[in-house]
C-alpha positions in Angstrom: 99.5 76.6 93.0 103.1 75.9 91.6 104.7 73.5 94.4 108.7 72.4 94.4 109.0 68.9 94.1 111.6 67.0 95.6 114.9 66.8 94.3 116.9 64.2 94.4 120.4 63.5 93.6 122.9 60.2 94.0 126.3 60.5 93.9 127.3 57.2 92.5 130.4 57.0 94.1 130.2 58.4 97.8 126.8 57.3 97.5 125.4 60.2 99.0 122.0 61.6 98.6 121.1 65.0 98.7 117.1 66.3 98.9 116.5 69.9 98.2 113.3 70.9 99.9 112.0 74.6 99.9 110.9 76.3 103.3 108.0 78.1 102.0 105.7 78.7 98.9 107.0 80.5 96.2 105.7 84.9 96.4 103.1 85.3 94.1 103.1 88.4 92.1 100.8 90.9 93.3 97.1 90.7 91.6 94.0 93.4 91.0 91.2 93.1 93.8 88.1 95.2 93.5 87.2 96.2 97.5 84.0 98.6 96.6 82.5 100.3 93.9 81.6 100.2 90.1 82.0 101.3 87.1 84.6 101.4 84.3 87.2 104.1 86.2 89.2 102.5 89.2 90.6 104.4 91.7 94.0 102.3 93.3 94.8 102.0 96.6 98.5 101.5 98.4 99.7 101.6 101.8 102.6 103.1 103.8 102.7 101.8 107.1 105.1 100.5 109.4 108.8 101.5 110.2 110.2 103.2 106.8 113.1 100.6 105.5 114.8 100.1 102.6 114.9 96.4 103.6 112.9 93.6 105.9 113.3 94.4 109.3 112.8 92.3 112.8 110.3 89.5 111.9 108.9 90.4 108.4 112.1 88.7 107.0 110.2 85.6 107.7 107.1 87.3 106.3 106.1 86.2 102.6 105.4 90.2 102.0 108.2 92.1 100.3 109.2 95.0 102.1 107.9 97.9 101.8 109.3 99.8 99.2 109.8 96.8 96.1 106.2 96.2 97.5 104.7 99.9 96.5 106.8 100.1 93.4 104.8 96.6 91.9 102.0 98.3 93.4 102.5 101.7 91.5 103.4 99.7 88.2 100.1 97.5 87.9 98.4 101.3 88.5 100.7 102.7 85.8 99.5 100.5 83.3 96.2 100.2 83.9 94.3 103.2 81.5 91.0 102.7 83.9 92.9 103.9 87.1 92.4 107.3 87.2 93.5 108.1 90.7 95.3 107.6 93.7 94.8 107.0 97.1 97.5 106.4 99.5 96.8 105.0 103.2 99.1 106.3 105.8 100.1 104.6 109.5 103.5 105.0 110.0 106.4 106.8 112.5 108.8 107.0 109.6 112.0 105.8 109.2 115.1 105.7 106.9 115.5 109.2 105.4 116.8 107.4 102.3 113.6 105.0 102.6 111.4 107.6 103.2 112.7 110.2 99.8 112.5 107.2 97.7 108.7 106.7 98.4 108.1 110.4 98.6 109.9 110.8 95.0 108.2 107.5 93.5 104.7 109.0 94.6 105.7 112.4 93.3 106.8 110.3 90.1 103.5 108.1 89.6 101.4 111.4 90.0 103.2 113.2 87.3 103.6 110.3 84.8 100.1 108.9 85.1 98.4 112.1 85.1 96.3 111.4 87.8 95.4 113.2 91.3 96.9 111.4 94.3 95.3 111.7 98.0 96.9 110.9 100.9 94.8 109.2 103.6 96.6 109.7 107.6 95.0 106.9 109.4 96.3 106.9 112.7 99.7 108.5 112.0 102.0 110.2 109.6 104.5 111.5 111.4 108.2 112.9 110.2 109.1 109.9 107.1 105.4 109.0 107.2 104.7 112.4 106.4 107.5 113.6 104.3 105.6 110.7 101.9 102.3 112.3 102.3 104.0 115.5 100.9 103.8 114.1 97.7 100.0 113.9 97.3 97.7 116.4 95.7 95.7 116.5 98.7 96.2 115.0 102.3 93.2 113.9 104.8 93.7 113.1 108.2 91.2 110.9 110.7 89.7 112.9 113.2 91.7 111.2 116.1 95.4 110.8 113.7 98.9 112.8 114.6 100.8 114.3 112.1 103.8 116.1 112.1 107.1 115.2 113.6 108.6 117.2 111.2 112.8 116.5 112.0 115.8 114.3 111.7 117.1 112.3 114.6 120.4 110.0 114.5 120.7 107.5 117.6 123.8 106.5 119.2 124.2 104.5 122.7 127.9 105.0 124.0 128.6 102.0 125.8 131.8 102.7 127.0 130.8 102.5 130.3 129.6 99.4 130.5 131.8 98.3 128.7 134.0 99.1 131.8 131.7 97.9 134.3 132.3 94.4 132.7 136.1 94.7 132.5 135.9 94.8 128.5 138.5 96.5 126.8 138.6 98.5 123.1 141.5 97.9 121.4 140.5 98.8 118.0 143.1 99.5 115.3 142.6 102.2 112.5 144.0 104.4 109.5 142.6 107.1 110.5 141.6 109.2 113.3 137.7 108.8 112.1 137.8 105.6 110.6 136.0 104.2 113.9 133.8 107.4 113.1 130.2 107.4 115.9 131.6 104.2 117.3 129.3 103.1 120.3 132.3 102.1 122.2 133.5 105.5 123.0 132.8 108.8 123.3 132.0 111.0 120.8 134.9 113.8 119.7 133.5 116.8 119.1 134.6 117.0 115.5 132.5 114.1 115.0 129.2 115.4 116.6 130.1 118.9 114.2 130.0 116.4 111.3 126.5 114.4 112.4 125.0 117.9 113.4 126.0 119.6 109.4 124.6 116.5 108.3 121.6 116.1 110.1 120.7 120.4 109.8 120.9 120.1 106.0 118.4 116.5 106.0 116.0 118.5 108.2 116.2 121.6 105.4 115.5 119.3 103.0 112.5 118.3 104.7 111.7 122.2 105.2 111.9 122.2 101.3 110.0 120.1 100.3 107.1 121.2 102.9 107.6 124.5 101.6 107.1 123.5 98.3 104.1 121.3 98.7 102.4 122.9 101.2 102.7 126.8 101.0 102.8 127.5 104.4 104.1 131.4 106.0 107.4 131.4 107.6 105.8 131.4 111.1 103.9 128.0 110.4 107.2 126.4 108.8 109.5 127.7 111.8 106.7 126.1 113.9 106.1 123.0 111.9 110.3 122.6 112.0 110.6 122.4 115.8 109.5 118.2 115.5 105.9 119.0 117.4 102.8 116.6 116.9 99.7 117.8 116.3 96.0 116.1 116.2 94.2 116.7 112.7 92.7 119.7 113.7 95.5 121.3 114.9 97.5 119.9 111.5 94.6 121.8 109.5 94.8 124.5 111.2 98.6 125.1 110.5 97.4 123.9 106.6 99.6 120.9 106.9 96.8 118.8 106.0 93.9 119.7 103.7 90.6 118.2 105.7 89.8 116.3 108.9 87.8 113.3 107.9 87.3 109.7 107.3 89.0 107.0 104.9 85.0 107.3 102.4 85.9 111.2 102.5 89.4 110.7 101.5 87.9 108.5 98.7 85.3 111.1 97.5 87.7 113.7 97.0 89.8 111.8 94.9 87.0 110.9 92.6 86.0 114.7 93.0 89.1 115.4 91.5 89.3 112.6 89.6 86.3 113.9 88.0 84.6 110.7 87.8 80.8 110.4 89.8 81.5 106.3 90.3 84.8 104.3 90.5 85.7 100.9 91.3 88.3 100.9 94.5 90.8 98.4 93.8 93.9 97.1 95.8 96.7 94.9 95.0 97.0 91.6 96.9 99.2 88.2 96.9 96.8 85.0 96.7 95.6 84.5 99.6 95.9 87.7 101.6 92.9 89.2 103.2 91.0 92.3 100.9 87.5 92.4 101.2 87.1 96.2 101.8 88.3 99.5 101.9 90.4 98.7 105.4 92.2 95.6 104.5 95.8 97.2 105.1 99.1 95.7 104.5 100.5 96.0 107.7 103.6 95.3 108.2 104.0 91.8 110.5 105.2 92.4 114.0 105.7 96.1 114.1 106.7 96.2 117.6 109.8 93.7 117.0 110.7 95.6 113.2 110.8 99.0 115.5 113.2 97.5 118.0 115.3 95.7 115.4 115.5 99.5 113.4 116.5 101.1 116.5 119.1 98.3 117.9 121.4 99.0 114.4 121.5 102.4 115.2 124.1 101.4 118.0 126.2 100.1 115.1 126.2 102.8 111.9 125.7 106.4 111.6 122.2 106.3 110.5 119.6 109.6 110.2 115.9 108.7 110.6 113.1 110.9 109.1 111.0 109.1 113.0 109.2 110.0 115.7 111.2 108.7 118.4 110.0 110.7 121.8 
């Protein structure tokens, strides 16, 4: 493995030396791994799991992983140009996140289906709920485990006025701006109600979006959309029954239909892995690293910029 030497530099006159040492290994670039199977066709494998970000968030910026999105893109490029691959499966475990986040993975999955030719499955593994399953929306087919939610079909914008404590502590605001809404969903006051107009316009037409592109994917009646629309959770039965899923079953089942309608009888499973990380079968995930301090860490800037989330937050 490549390794940074040591540099060293003497300034002749201040006599100064300076020594340049890195903090970590250089990222490797992601690299084929066969986890089961055989034959010439492969079927690839990616992963969506985790709080939905467009960047590294609480402690995976010390992580060696790219985030998530740069991560799947490499991911969907080595399956691109590989002429054996001749599906795609896509393991699911995530809350959602960033509605920008989560459209970009929905519109790169869309995008790899279409250009490659191939089917893609979607795989819910314990969750896929609002951006987790707006990207599931762009599979061919979507299987849920027996015991996973889906749904959480909405957009939700946080904000934490603390104006009043704020008070408590004797702090005062004394913010200067141009305009009237130049300090627009500041957490140190009160909303106006031309602002909460704005966020509401805002978030109705993200959540038709979603609607859209459920409608479009899916094909469900107007009862089961008005239904699906109001942000419940169901269990995989219940998300069959309202045909927002296709079959209740495990990750194996999710794998035979693909090469069902892959048409292939035998495939080779194959992941893509950074020397070193752990893939010896089928459930060797890329899970994000701390998820519990990433979620935190998304919901604490929310107290900071208007942000709308495609995530379960109950």
């Amino acid at each position: 493995m490549k390794r940074w030497g040591l540099l060293l530099g003497l300034l002749l006159l201040g006599g100064c030396a300076f020594v340049k040492v890195p903090l970590s290994e250089p990222m490797g670039s992601a690299r084929e791994q066969v986890v089961e199977g055989s034959g010439r066709a492969k079927l690839a494998m990616v992963d969506i799991s985790g709080l939905i970000s467009l960047a590294p968030v609480g402690l995976e910026r010390f992580s060696k992983e790219p985030p998530l999105i740069p991560r799947l893109k490499e991911e969907l490029r080595l399956a691109l140009k590989d002429p054996a691959v001749v599906g795609l499966l896509v393991r699911i475990d995530s809350g959602g996140g960033s509605v920008t986040a989560s459209d970009i993975l929905y519109h790169e999955l869309k995008r790899f289906g279409e250009q490659k030719g191939v089917p893609v499955v979607a795989c819910v593994m314990d969750k896929a709920l609002s951006g987790g399953y707006y990207a599931a929306l762009a599979a061919d087919a979507i299987v849920a485990h027996p015991t996973a939610l889906v749904g959480g079909v909405g957009v939700i914008t946080f904000k934490f006025n603390i104006a009043g404590l704020l008070d408590k502590w004797g702090v005062e605001d004394e913010t200067v701006k141009s305009g009237p809404l130049k300090d627009f969903w500041s957490p140190l006051r009160p909303s106006e109600p031309e602002e909460i107009a704005l966020m509401q316009g805002i978030t109705d037409r993200f959540h038709q979006r979603f609607l859209s592109l459920i409608e479009e994917n899916r094909k469900l009646s107007p009862c089961s959309l008005k239904q699906l629309g109001r942000g419940g959770v169901f269990d995989a039965t219940g998300a069959k029954g309202l045909r927002i899923i296709d079959e209740v079953g495990y990750l194996e089942d999710a794998l035979a239909l693909l090469r069902t309608l892959a048409g292939v009888d035998e495939a080779r499973v194959v992941i893509y892995r950074r020397p070193g990380a752990y893939a010896e079968n089928i459930y060797a995930a890329v899970a994000p690293f701390a998820q519990a301090a990433a979620l935190l860490d998304g919901l604490a800037g929310e107290a900071l910029l208007p942000s709308y989330r495609y995530q379960y937050a109950p």
